[in-house]
C-alpha positions in Angstrom: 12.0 -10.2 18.0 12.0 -12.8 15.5 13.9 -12.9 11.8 10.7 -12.8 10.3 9.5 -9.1 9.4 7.1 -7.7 12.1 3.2 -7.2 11.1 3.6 -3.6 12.0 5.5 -0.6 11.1 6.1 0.6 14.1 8.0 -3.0 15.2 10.2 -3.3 12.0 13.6 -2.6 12.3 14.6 -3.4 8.3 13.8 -1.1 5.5 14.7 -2.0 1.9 14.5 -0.2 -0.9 14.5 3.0 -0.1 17.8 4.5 0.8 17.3 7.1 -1.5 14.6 8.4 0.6 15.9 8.0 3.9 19.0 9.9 2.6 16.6 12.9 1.8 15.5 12.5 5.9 19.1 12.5 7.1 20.4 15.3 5.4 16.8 17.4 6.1 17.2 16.7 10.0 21.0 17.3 9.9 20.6 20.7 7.8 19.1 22.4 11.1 16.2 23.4 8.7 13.7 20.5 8.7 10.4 20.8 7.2 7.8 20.6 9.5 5.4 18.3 7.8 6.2 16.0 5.2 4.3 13.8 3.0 5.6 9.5 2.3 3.8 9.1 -1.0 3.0 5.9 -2.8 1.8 2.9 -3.7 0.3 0.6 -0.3 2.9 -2.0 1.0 6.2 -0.7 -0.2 7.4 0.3 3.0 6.5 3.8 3.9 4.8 3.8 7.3 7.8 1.5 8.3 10.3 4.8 7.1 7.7 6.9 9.1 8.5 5.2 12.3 12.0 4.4 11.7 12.3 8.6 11.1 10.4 9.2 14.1 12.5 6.8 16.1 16.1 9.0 15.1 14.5 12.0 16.1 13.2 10.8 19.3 16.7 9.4 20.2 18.1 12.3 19.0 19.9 11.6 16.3 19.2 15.3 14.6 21.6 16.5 17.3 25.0 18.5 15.8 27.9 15.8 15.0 25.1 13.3 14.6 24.0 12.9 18.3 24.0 9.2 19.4 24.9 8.5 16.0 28.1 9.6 15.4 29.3 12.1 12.8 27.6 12.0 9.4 25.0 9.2 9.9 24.2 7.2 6.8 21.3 5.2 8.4 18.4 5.9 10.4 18.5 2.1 11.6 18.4 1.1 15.4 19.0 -1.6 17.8 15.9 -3.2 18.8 17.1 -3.6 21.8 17.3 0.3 22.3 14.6 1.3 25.0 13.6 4.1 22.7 13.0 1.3 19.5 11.1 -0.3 22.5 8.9 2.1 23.6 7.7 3.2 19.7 7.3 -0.4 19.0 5.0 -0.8 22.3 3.3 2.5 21.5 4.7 4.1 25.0 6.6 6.5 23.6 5.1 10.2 25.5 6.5 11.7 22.2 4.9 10.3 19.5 1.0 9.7 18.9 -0.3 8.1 15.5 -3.2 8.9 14.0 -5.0 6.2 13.0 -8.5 4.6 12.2 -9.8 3.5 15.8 -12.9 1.1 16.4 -16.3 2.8 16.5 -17.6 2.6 20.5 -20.9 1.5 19.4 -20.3 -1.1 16.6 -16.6 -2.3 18.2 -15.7 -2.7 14.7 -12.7 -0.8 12.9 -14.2 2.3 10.9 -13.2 2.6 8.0 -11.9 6.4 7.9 -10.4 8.4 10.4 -12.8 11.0 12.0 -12.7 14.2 13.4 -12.5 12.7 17.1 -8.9 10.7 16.3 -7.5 14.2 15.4 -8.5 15.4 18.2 -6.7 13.8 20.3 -3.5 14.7 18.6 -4.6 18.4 19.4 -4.0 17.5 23.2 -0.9 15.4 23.0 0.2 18.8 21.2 -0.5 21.1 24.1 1.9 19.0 25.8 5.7 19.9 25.5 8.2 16.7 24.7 8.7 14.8 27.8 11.9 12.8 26.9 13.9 14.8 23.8 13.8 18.0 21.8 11.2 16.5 19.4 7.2 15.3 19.1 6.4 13.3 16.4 2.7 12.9 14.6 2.1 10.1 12.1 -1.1 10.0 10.3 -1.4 6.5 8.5 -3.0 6.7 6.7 -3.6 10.2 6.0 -6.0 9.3 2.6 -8.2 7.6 4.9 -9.6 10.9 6.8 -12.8 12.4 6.1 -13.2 15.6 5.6 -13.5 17.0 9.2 -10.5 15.2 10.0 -8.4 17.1 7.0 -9.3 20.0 7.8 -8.7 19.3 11.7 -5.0 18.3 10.6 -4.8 21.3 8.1 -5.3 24.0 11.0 -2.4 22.3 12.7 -0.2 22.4 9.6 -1.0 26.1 9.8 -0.1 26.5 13.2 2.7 24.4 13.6 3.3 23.7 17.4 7.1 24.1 18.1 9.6 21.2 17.9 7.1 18.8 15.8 7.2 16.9 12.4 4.3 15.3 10.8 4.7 12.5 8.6 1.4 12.0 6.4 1.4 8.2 4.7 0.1 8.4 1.8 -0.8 5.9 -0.9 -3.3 8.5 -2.9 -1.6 12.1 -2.6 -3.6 13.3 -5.3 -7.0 12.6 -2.7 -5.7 14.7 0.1 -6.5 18.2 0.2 -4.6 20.9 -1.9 -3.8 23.1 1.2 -2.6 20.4 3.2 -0.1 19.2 0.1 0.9 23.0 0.0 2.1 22.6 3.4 3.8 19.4 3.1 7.2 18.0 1.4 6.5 15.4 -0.5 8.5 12.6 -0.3 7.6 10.3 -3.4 8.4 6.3 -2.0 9.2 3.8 -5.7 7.8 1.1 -6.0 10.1 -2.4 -4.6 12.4 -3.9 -7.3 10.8 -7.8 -8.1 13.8 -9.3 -6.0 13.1 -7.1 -2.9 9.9 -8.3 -2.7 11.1 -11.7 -2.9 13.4 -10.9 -0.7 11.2 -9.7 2.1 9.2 -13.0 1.3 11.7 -15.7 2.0 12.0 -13.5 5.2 8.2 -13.4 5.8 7.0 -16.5 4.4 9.9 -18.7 4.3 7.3 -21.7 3.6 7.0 -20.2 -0.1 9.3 -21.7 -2.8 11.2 -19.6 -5.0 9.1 -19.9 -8.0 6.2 -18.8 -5.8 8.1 -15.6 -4.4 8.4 -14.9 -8.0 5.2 -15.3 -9.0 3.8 -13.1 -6.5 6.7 -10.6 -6.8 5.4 -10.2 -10.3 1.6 -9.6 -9.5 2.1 -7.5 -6.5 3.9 -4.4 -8.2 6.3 -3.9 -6.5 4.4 -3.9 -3.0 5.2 -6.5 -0.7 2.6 -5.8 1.6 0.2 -7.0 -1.5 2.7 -9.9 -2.0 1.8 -10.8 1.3 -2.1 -10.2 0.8 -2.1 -12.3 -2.0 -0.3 -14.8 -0.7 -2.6 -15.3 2.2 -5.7 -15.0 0.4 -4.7 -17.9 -2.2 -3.8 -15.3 -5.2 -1.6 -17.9 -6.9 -4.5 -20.4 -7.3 -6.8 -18.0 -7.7 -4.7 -16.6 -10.8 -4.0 -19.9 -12.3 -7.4 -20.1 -12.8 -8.2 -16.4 -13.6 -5.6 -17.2 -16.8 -7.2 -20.6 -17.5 -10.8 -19.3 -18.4 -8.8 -16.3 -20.5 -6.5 -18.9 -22.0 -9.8 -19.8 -23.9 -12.0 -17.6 -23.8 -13.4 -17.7 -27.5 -15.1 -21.0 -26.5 -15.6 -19.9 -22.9 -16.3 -22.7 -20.0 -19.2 -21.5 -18.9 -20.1 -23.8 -16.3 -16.5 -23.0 -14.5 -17.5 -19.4 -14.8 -20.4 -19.9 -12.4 -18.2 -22.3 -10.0 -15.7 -19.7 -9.6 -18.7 -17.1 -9.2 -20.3 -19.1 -6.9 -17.3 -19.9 -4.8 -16.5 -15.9 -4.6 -20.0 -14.8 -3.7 -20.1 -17.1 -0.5 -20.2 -15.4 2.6 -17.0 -14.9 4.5 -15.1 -14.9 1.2 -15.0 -11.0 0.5 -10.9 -11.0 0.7 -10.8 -14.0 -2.3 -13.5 -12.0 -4.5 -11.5 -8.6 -4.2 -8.5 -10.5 -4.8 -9.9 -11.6 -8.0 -11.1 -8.1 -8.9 -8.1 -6.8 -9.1 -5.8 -9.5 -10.5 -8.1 -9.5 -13.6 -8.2 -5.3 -13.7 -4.0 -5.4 -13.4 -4.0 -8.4 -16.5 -6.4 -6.3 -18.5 -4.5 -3.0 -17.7 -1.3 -5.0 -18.8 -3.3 -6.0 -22.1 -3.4 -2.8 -23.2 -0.2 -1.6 -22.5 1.7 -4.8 -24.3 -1.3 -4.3 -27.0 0.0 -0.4 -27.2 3.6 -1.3 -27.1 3.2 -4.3 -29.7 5.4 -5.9 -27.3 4.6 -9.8 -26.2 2.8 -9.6 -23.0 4.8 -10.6 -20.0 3.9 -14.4 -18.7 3.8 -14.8 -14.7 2.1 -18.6 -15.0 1.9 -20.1 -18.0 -0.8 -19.9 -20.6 -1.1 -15.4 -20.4 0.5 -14.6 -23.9 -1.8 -16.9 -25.3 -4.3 -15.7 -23.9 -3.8 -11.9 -24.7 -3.6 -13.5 -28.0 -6.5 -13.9 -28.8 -7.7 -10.2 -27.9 -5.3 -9.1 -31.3 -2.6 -6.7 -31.8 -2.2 -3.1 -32.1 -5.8 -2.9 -34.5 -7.6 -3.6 -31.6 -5.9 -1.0 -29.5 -9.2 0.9 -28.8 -11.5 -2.5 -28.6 -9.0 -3.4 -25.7 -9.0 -0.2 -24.2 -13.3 0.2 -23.8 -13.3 -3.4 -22.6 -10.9 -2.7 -19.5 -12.5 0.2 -18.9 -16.1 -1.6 -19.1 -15.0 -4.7 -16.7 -12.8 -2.6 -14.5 -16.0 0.2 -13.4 -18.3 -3.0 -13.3 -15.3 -4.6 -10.8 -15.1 -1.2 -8.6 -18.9 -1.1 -8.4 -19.5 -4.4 -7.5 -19.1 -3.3 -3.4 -20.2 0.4 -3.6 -23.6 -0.8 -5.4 -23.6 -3.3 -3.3 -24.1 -5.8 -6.6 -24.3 -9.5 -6.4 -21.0 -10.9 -6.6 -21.6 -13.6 -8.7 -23.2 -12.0 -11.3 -20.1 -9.5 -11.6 -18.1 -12.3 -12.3 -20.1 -13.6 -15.1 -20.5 -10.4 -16.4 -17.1 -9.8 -16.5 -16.2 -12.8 -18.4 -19.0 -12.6 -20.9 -18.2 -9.2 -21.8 -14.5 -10.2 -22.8 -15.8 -13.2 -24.4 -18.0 -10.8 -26.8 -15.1 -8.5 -27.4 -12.9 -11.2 -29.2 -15.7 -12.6 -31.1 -15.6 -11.6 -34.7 
């Protein structure tokens, strides 16, 4: 393999940022009394499905075993040789012992759904009836486990309550709050943190080493803490697209109308859905941050040029509850612009008039 960080969890061999939790892993699967389901909670892109794997891979190899198994006594790290034919078989997906659960294409449409149904559960049920063909362990990893409907939960929660012998499930979870109560109750949570900035610009120069610095910083500071939305942003032209975002803001008293619509227009074209949800939530983020410097009475933190004027011109603390209605305003017209299916466009205008008429006098 490459330097450069894989595209998938199941192929990376590097995990940063999160030795605290791995440490929890260790000393669970050492103790002799590991939980049987656990829970990787937090926000999307910060690493957790690549911990999921990287635990399933020690227990697969072993490494659970009394005086540390192939890992000596007292292991510290979960990490493995690539080269390791049991790294090769869970990055290849051949591993007899461990299935993901997963969103898989619909056979009619050929297109990825966009939940995980009753049907992809199911098939876990009959890799369970199996017992583990290579080690002590199986190993089930739903990823990610906010993305099942409700027949799928509920397939997963009888499992939970019947735990087959010799299996952990690890549940990825960006939204813990959205899964079901009974299936948290018989879970461990493990909450992941969000990346420190110079992680994320770390994993950048390692995934994008075309980026210069200032650009790793840039997008280390709009992608809280997530590299995986570094990445996205990156890739979907975030940095230009927030230049401009904090242009039309910079004066938006006297608002350029006319660029309004070009940047609507450009967003609404076909093929361009990644750009215009891009957009919807860099401007949600700067308005949440507007209220929280507003709260605070602290400056507002620059990432280009041009922001703390900007926020400047939506007041201080005085207009604490002005600030407040207007995020909320733009930000439920922003998440309804797909699920109301509203012309894209006309969101974006919307959204820029109704910020214009909150600083007018």
């Amino acid at each position: 393999m490459s330097d450069a960080i894989p595209l998938t969890p199941r192929e990376n061999s590097s995990l940063k940022g999160h030795e605290a939790a791995e440490t929890v892993l260790l000393d669970a699967a050492q103790s002799g009394r590991l939980a049987h389901a656990w829970i990787l909670a937090g926000p999307r892109g910060i690493g957790k499905a690549t911990l999921a794997y990287r635990f399933a891979r020690y227990l697969l190899a072993g490494g659970d075993a009394q005086g540390g198994g192939l890992f000596g006594d007292a292991p510290v790290s979960m990490a493995m040789d690539e080269d390791d034919p049991v790294f090769r078989r869970v990055a290849s997906g051949g591993h007899s012992d461990l299935f993901t659960v997963e969103r898989t294409p619909n056979p009619s449409t050929k297109n990825l759904r966009t939940e995980i149904v009753v049907e992809d559960v199911r098939h876990a049920t009959e890799f369970l009836r199996l017992t583990p063909g290579e080690g002590a362990w199986r190993v089930v990893i739903v990823d990610a486990a906010d993305e099942m409907n409700r027949a799928a939960a509920n397939a997963i929660l009888k499992m939970l309550e019947e735990p087959p012998p010799a299996t952990v499930f690890l549940l990825v979870s960006h939204a813990p709050g959205r899964l079901l109560p009974t299936i948290r109750s018989r879970c461990r949570m493990l909450p992941l943190q969000p990346l420190a900035r110079d992680v994320v610009m770390e994993l950048l120069a390692a995934h994008q080493p075309e980026l210069e610095e200032h650009e790793r910083a840039m997008l280390a500071g709009l992608a809280g803490g997530s590299v995986g939305e570094a990445v996205a942003l990156s890739e979907a032209g975030g940095l230009a697209l927030y230049r401009e975002m904090v242009k039309l803001l910079g004066n938006i008293t006297a608002l350029n109308i006319e660029a309004v619509h070009a940047l609507g227009d450009r967003l609404a074209r076909a093929g361009n859905g990644p750009a215009f949800e891009t957009f919807t939530r860099m401007l949600s983020d700067w308005l949440s941050k507007l209220v929280r410097s507003t709260a605070s009475g602290l400056q507002l933190e620059e990432i280009v040029p041009g922001e703390a004027e900007a926020a400047a011109q939506f007041g201080g603390a005085a207009r604490l509850a002005q600030n407040l209605a207007v995020w909320e305003k733009v930000s439920r017209l922003l998440a309804q612009a797909d699920s109301a299916n509203l012309d894209r466009k006309q969101v974006v205008v919307s959204a820029f008039l109704s910020l214009q008429a909150a600083v007018k006098p």
